[in-house]
C-alpha positions as CSV (number, residue, x, y, z in Angstrom):
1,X,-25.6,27.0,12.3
2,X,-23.3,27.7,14.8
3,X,-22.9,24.3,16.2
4,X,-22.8,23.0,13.2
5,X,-19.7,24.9,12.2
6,X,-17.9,24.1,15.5
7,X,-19.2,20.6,15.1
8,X,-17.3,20.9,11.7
9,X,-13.8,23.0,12.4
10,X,-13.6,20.3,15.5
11,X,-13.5,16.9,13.0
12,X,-11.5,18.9,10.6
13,X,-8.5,20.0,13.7
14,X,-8.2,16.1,14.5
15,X,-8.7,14.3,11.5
16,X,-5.7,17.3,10.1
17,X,-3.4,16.3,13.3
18,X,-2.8,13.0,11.4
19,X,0.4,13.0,9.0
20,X,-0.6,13.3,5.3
21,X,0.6,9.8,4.6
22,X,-1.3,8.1,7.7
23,X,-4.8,6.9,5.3
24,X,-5.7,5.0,7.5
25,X,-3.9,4.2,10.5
26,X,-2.5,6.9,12.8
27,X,1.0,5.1,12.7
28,X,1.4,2.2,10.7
29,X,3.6,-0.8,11.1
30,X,7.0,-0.2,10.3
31,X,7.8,-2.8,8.0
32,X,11.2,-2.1,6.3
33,X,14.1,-4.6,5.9
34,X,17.7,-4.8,4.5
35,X,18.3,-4.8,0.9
36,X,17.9,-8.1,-0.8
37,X,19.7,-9.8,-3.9
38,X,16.5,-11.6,-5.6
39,X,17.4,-15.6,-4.3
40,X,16.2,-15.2,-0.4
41,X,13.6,-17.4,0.3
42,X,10.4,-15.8,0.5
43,X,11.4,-13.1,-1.7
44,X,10.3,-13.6,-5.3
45,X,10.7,-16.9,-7.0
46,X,13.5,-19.3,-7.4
47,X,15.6,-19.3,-10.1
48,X,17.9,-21.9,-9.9
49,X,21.1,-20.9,-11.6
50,X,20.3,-17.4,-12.3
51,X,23.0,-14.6,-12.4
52,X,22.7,-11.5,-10.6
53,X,21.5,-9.3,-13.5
54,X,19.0,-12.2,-13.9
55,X,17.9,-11.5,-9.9
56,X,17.4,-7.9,-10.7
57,X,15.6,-8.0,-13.8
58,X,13.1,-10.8,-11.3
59,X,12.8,-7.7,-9.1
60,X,12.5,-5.1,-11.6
61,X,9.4,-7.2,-12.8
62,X,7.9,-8.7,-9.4
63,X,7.8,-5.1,-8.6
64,X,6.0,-3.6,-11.9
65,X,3.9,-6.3,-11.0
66,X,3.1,-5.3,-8.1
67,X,2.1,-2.1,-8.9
68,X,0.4,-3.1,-11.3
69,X,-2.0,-4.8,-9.1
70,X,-2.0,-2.3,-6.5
71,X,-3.1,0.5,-9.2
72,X,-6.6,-1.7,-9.1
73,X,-6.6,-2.8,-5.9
74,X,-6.0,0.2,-4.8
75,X,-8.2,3.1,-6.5
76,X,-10.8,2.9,-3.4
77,X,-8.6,5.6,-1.7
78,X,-7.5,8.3,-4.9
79,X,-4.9,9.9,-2.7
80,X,-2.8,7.0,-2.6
81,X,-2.1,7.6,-6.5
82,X,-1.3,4.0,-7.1
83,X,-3.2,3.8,-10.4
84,X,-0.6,7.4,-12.0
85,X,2.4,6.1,-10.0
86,X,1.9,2.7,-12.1
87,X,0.9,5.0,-15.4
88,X,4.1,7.4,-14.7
89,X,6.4,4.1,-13.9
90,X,5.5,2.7,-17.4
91,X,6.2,5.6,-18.7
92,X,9.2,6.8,-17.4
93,X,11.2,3.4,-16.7
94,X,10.4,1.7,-20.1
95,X,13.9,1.0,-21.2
96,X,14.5,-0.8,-18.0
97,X,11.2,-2.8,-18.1
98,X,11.9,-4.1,-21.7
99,X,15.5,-5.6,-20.6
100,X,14.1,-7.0,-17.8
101,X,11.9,-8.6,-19.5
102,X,14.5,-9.3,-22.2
103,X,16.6,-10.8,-19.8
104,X,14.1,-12.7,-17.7
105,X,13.0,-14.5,-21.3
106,X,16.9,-15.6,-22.0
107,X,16.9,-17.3,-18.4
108,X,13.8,-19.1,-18.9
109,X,14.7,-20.3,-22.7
110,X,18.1,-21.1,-21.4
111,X,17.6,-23.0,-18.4
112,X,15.0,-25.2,-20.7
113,X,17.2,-26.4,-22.9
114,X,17.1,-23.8,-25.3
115,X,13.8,-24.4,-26.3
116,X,11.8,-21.3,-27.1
117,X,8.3,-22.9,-26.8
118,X,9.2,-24.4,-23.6
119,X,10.8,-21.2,-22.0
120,X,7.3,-18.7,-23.2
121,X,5.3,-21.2,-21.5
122,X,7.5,-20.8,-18.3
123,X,7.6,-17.8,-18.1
124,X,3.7,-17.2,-18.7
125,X,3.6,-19.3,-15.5
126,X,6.4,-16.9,-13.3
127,X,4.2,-13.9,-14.2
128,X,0.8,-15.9,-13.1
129,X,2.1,-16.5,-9.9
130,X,4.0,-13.0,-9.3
131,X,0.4,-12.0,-10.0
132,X,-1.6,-13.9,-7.8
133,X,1.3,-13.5,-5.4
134,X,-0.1,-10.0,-5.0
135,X,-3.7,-10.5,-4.1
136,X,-4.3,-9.5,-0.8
137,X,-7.7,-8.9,1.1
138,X,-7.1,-8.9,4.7
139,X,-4.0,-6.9,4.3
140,X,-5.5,-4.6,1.7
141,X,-4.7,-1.5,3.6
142,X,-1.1,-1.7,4.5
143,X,-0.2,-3.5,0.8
144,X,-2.0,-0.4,-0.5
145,X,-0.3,2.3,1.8
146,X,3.4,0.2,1.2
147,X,2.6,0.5,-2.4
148,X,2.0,4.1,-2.5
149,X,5.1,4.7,-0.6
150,X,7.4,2.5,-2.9
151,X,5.7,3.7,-6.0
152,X,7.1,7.6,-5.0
153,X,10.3,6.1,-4.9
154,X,9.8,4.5,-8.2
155,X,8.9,7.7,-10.4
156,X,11.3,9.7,-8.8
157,X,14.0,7.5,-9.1
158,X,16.3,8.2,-12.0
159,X,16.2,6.3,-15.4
160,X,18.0,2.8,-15.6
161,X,17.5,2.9,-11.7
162,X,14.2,1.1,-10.8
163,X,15.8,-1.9,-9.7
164,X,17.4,0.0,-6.9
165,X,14.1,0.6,-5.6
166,X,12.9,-2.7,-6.2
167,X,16.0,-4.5,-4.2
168,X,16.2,-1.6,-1.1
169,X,11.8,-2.8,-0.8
170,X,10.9,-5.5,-1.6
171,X,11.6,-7.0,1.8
172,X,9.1,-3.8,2.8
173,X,6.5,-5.0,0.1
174,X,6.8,-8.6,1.4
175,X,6.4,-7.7,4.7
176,X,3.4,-5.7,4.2
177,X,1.2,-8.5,2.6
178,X,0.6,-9.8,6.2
179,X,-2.1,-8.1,8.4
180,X,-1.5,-5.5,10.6
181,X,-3.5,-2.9,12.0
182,X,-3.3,0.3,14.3
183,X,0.1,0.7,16.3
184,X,-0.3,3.5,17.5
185,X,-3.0,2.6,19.5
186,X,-2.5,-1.5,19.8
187,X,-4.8,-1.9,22.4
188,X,-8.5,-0.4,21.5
189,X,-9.7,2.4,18.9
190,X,-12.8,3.6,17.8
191,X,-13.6,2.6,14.0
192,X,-16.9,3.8,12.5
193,X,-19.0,6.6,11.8
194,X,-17.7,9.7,13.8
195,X,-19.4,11.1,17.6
196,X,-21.3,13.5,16.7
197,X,-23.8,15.4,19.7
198,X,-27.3,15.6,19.6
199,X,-28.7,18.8,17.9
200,X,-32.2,18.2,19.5
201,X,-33.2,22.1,19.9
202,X,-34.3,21.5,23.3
203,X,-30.2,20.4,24.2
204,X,-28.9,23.9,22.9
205,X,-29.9,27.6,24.5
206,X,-30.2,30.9,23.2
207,X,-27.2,31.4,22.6
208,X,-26.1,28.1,21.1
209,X,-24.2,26.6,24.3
210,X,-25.0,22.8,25.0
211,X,-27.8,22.2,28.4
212,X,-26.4,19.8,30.3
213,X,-28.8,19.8,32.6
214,X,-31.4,18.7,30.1
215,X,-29.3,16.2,28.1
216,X,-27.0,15.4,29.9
217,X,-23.2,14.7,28.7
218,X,-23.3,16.1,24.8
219,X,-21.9,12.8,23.3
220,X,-23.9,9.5,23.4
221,X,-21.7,6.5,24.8
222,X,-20.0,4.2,22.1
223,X,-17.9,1.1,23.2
224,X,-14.4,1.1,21.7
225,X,-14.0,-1.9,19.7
226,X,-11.7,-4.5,21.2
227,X,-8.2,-5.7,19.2
C-alpha cells in the first residue's frame, strides 16, 4: 500500500507543477498578433466595399462561429469549458450578435443589388465557409486551448464589447489553426501511458524500499519519442 501511495503523491507533485492552463503541453506556442480591422488577408473573408462597422460585425460573427465549433470539437477535455463559454456568450452578448448579424445581412443584400433572395443565399454561403473554416484535426489541441483562452475573454468582457475581443484575437485564433506542438521541450518528450515501477513482491523488502539488487533500476527503459 505504501508504494502505491508514493507511487501516487509522486504523479500527482509533477503532473500539479504544470500551470492550470497547460492541458496539454507544458508551454504552448505563443501565438498572439496585433489587432486587426476585418479586411487583412487571411483574416476572415473579403468583403469588397464593406465599412468598418461592416468588418466588425464579420468578426463578431467569424468569432461566435468559432466558438461554436470549438464547444463540439472540444468537449473531449471538460476543463477547457468551451461548450459554457459558448452557452454563456449567447447568452450574455445577444444584443451584439443580433446587429451583427443585422448588419452583415444589409451588406450582403446591398452589395447584390438590393436583391433580398440573392443576398440570404450569400450569406448562407459566408457562414458555410466561416464554418468549415474552423475544422481542424491536426491542430485540434492548440485551436481548442486558443479557444478556451479567447472564450474567457469573451464572457467576461462587458456587453456591446465582444467585438473588442474578436479584433485584439483573431490574429491569435488564426494562428492557432496551424500545428504546433510541445515548446517547452522542442526537441524530444515522452507521450504515453506514464512510468510506473514494477510491484513484483520479490522487488520490494520488508519494509517497502525498492531491491535493486534483485531488479535492478526500479523503472523499465522507454525510448522518448523523436520530434
Amino acid at each position: 500500500m505504501l508504494r502505491i501511495l508514493t507511487a501516487a503523491v509522486a504523479a500527482i507533485t509533477i503532473f500539479s507543477a504544470a500551470p492550470a492552463s497547460a492541458q496539454f503541453f507544458f508551454q504552448s506556442r505563443d501565438l498572439s498578433g496585433p489587432r486587426v480591422v476585418g479586411d487583412e488577408p487571411g483574416i476572415g473573408q473579403a468583403l469588397p466595399g464593406a465599412t468598418p462597422a461592416e468588418l466588425r460585425a464579420e468578426m463578431v460573427w467569424t468569432l461566435r462561429a468559432a466558438m461554436n465549433v470549438a464547444a463540439l470539437q472540444c468537449e473531449f477535455e471538460p476543463t477547457l469549458l468551451t461548450r459554457p463559454n459558448y452557452n454563456a456568450m449567447l447568452k450574455d452578448h445577444k444584443a451584439e450578435l443580433a446587429a451583427a448579424m443585422t448588419t452583415l445581412e444589409a451588406y450582403f443584400t446591398r452589395v447584390n443589388g438590393k436583391n433580398k433572395r440573392q443576398g440570404q443565399a450569400k450569406l448562407d454561403h459566408f457562414n458555410t465557409v466561416i464554418y468549415s473554416s474552423f475544422s481542424t484535426v491536426s491542430a485540434q489541441f492548440i485551436f481548442c486551448q486558443t479557444m478556451s483562452s479567447i472564450g474567457r475573454d469573451v464572457i467576461y468582457a462587458p456587453r456591446g464589447e465582444m467585438g473588442d475581443v474578436a479584433l485584439n484575437r483573431m490574429r491569435e485564433l488564426h494562428n492557432s489553426l496551424v500545428p504546433w506542438g510541445e515548446q517547452r521541450f522542442p526537441s524530444r518528450i515522452f507521450v504515453g501511458q506514464p512510468r510506473l515501477p514494477r510491484f513484483d513482491k520479490e522487488c520490494w523488502d520488508k519494509k517497502d524500499l525498492w531491491n535493486a539488487k534483485r531488479c535492478g533500476a526500479p523503472y523499465p527503459a522507454v525510448a522518448l519519442a523523436q520530434r
